[in-house]
N, C-alpha and C positions, 0 to 999 in steps of 0.2 A: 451089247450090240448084237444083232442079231449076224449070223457067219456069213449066211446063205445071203441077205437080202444089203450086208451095211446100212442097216436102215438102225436109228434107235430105238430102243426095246422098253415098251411104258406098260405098266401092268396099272391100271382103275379099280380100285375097290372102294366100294359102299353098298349097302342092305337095300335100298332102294332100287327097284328095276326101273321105274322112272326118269333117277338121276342119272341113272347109266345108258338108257337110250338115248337121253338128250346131248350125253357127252359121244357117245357112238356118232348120233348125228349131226352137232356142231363142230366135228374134230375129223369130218370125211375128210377135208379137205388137206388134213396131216396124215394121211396116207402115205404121200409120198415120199416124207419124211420120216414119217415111227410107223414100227409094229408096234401094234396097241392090241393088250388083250383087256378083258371085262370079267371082274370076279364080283361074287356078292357077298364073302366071309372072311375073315381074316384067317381062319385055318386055310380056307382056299386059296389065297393069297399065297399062303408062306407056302404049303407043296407047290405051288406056280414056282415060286421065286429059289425053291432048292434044284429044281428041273432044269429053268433055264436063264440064262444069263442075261437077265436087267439091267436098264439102265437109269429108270427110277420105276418109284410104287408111289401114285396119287392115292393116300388113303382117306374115306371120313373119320370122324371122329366115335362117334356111339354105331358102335354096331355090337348086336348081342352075343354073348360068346367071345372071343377075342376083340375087344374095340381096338383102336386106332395105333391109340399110346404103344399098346402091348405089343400090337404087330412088327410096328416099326423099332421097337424096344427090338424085338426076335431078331426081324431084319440087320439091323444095325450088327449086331454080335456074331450074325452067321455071315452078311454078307456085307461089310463096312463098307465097298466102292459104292454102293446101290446111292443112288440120290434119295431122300425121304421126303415125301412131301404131305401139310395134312390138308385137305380142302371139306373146309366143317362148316356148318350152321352152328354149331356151338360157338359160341366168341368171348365165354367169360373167361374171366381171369387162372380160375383153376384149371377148366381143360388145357387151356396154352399151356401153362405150367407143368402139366403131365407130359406135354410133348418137346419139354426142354431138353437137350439130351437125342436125343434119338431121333427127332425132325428139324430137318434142313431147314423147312420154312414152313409156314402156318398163312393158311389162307381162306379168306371167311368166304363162306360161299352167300348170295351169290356170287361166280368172281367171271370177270370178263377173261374170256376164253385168252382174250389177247395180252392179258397179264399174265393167264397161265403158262400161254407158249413164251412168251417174255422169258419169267423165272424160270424153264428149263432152259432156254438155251442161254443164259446167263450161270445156271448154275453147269451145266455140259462147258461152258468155257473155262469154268474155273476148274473143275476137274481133270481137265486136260494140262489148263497150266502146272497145277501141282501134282501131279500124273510124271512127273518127267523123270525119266532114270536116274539122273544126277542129281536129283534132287532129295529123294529115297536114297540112293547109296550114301549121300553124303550125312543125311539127319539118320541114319538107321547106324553108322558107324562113330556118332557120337556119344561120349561120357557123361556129359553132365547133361542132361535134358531138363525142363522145371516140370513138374504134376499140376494137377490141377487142385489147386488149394483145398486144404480138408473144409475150412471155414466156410470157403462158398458153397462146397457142397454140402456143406451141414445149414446155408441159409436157405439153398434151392428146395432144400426135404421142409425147413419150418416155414417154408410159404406155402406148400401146398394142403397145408393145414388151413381150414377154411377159418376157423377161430383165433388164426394169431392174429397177435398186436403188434404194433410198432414197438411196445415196450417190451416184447418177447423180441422183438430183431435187435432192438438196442442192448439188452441184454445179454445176449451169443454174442453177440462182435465187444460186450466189454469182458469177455473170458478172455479174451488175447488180449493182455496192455498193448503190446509191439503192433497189433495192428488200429487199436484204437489211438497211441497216440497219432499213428500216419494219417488215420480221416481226420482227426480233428485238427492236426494241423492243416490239410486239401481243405476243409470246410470252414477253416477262420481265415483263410488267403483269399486274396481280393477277388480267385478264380469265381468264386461262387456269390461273391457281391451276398450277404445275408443282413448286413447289417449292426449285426448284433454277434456279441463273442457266445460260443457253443463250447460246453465245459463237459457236454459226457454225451457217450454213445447213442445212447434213447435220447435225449434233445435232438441231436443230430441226426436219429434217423426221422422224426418228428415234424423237424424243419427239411429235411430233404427229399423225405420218401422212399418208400421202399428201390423202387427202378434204378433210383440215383445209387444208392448206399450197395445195388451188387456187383454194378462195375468198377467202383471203387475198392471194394474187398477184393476181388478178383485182378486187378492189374498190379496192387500194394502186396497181395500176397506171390504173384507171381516173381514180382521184384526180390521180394524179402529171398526168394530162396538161393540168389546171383548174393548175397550180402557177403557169404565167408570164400566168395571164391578170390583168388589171385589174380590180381587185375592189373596191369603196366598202369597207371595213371599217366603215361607221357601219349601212352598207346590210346586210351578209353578212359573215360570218367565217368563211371555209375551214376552221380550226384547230379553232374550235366545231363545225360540219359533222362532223368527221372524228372528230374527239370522241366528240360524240352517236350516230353510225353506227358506230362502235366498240362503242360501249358496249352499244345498242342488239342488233349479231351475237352480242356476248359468251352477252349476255342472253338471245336465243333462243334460242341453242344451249343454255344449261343448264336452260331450260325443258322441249327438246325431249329432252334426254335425260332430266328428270325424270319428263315422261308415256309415257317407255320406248317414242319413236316410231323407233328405230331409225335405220339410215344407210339410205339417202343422207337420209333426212329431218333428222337432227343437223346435216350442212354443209349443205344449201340452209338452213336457218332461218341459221345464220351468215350465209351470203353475201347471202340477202333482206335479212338486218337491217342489214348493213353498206353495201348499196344501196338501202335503200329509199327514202332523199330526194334521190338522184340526180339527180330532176330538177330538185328544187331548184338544183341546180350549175348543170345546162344553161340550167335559166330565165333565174338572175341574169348568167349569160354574155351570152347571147345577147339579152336582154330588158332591160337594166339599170333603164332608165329605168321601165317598167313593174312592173319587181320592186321600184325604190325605192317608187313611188304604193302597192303593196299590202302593203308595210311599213309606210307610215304610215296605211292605214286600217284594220287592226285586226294587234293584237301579241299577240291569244289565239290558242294553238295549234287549240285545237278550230273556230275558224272560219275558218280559214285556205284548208281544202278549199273553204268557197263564194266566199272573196272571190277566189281564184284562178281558179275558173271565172268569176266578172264582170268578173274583167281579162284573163284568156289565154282563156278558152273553152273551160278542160279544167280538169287538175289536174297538179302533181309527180307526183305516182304515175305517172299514164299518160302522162305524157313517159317518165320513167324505165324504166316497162312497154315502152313502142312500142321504145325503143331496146336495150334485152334482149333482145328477141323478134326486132328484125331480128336478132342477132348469135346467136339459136339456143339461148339459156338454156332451162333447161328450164323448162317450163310451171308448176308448182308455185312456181318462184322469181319468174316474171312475174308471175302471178296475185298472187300476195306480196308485192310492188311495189305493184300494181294500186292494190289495194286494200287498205294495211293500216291506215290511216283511215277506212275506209268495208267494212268484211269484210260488212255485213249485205247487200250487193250479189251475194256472193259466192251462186249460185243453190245450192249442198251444204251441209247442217248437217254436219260430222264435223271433229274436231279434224285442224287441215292445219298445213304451214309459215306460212300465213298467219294462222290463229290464236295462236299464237305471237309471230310479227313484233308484232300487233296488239296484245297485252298486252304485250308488252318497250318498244314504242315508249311506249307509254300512261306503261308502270311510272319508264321513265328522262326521260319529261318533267315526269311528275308531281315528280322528285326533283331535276332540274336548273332546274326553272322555275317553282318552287312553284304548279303547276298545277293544277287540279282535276281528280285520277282521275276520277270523279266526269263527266264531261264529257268527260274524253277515251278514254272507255272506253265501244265500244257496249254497253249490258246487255244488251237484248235478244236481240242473235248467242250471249254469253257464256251467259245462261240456256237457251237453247235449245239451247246443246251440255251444260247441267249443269256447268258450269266456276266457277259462281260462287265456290265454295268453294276451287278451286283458284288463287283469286288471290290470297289472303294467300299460301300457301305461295310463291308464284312470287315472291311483293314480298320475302319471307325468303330467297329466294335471292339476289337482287340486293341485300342488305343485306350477308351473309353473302360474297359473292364482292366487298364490298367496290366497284361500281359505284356 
């Protein structure tokens, strides 16, 4: 942010003086909200962004010399608060995939300016939320933290190889048994409705697809590494956890296919749902004795979010968020974490991964804890996207896929 003006601080880079006039003069009007500067090189870029204090970098994709990836790869390592964003005419599969990691969010150009400013002041809110002093003190003075699984990042590197197979993904995920048996068990359960029993890794990436098979590797290997920790079972039950966030991915994900939001938005809603109360894990790890005191002061899910902040100073979600976000998850799926107790926080009304998450968690609490919908459902956020009516059919599917 800039000192002098409070104003947010956007640095624009692409090789095109074209695209950059056009953004110069479709974005007058956010003057008075950003300092906006205009580079044409990624080396430019980065002396810009060592100078002075950003608050994102809109980059393309190809540009000669440093492209996109690279910059925001720099960026990211020198300056991690910076927002990343890529806005590309490129839209295949491998550029994304270069900019996994390192970019916040991926946006095909042409993009409506008004999606643009959307996504940053969507992503400046969530910043802010997990920006909070006690939020930092709290996960920086923790033991057990989880990594980001070797496996996924060992399948992130064999997709960007233009030449893999499916039978090259199924074969990396069948070097781990421990985590092949956990897909195949999520892949022969009613979550996935397939039909037909799945006896090995390559069938099941086969039948599910790449997208499918990396939020599954990625939430099973997150799990796996809570396995030898020391747990109260009167306090936390891992097994319920795993359960519930099972049920829960299943669950958004047939949501998000049913409101026809397309991929990647189908696997982030799995992989938010299957991590959304992550930090629930970290908490009870690392916090035991404080997670047992706000298990015994209240046992309703809907009040959980405030008795957590009077005992941590935050919430599961934004443990869960902060530690996604170090590790480069995309924005959509943090946000999604963030907040999917609390969506009415969320500064965009428009059905997102986190509306979704939001009614799946509601839907599978309401049915595993005889809870009140009713309570654990904001109406408000819900009416204001026109969704109301969309929750019985959502509760019919989770009936119907047998959750």
């Amino acid at each position: 942010m800039s000192a002098s003006t409070g104003k947010k601080k956007i640095l624009f880079v692409d090789d095109e003086p074209n695209v950059l006039s056009g953004l110069r003069r479709t974005l007058r009007d956010q003057r008075k909200q950003w300092e906006m500067d205009f580079v044409n090189s990624g080396q430019e870029a980065l002396a810009k962004v060592d100078e002075a204090d950003y608050d994102a970098v809109i980059t393309d994709m190809r540009m000669p010399g440093m492209d996109g990836a690279e910059l925001l790869d720099r960026i990211a390592e020198k300056h991690p608060h910076v927002i990343r964003v890529v806005l590309s005419g490129q839209s295949d599969q491998a550029s994304v995939m270069k900019t996994v990691g390192p970019a916040h969010q991926y946006l095909s150009k042409p993009c409506d300016i008004e999606i643009l400013k959307a996504t940053l002041a969507r992503a400046f809110s969530l910043r802010e939320l997990l920006g909070e002093g006690c939020l930092k003190t709290l996960v920086s003075g923790m033991r057990a933290l989880p990594s980001l699984p070797v496996l996924y990042s060992e399948l992130l590197n064999l997709v960007q190889d233009p030449n893999v197979s499916v039978a090259d993904v199924g074969r990396l995920i069948a070097k781990d048994p421990a985590m092949t048996v956990k897909i195949l068990q999520l892949v022969n359960s009613a979550f996935f409705g397939l039909g037909r029993r799945v006896s090995n890794p390559v069938e099941a990436a086969s039948l599910l697809g790449l997208e499918i098979l990396k939020p599954l590797v990625l939430s099973i290997g997150v799990f796996r590494q809570f396995e030898a920790s020391e747990i109260d079972d009167r306090v936390f039950s891992m097994d319920a956890l795993w359960s519930h966030s099972s049920r829960v991915g299943a669950l958004a994900k047939l949501i998000a296919k049913a409101e026809e939001m397309g991929s990647p938005a189908v696997e982030d809603s799995l992989l938010a749902g299957m991590l959304h109360d992550i930090g629930k894990l970290i908490l009870v790890v690392n916090q035991p004795a404080e997670y047992a005191q706000l298990k015994q002061a209240t046992a309703d899910t809907a009040e959980q979010m405030q008795a957590e902040k009077e005992v941590f100073g935050t919430t599961h979600g934004a443990v869960g968020a902060y530690l996604l976000g170090l590790w480069g998850i995309p924005q959509s799926i943090v946000e999604a974490v963030a907040l999917h107790a609390q969506p009415g926080l969320q500064g965009e009304r428009a059905l997102s991964v986190l509306t979704v998450v939001h009614a799946a968690n509601a839907l599978v609490h309401a049915m595993d804890d005889d809870a009140s919908l009713e309570k654990l459902i904001d109406h408000e956020y819900i009416d204001q996207l026109k969704l109301a009516e969309r929750m019985e059919v959502w509760r019919d599917l989770a009936g119907a896929a047998d959750l």
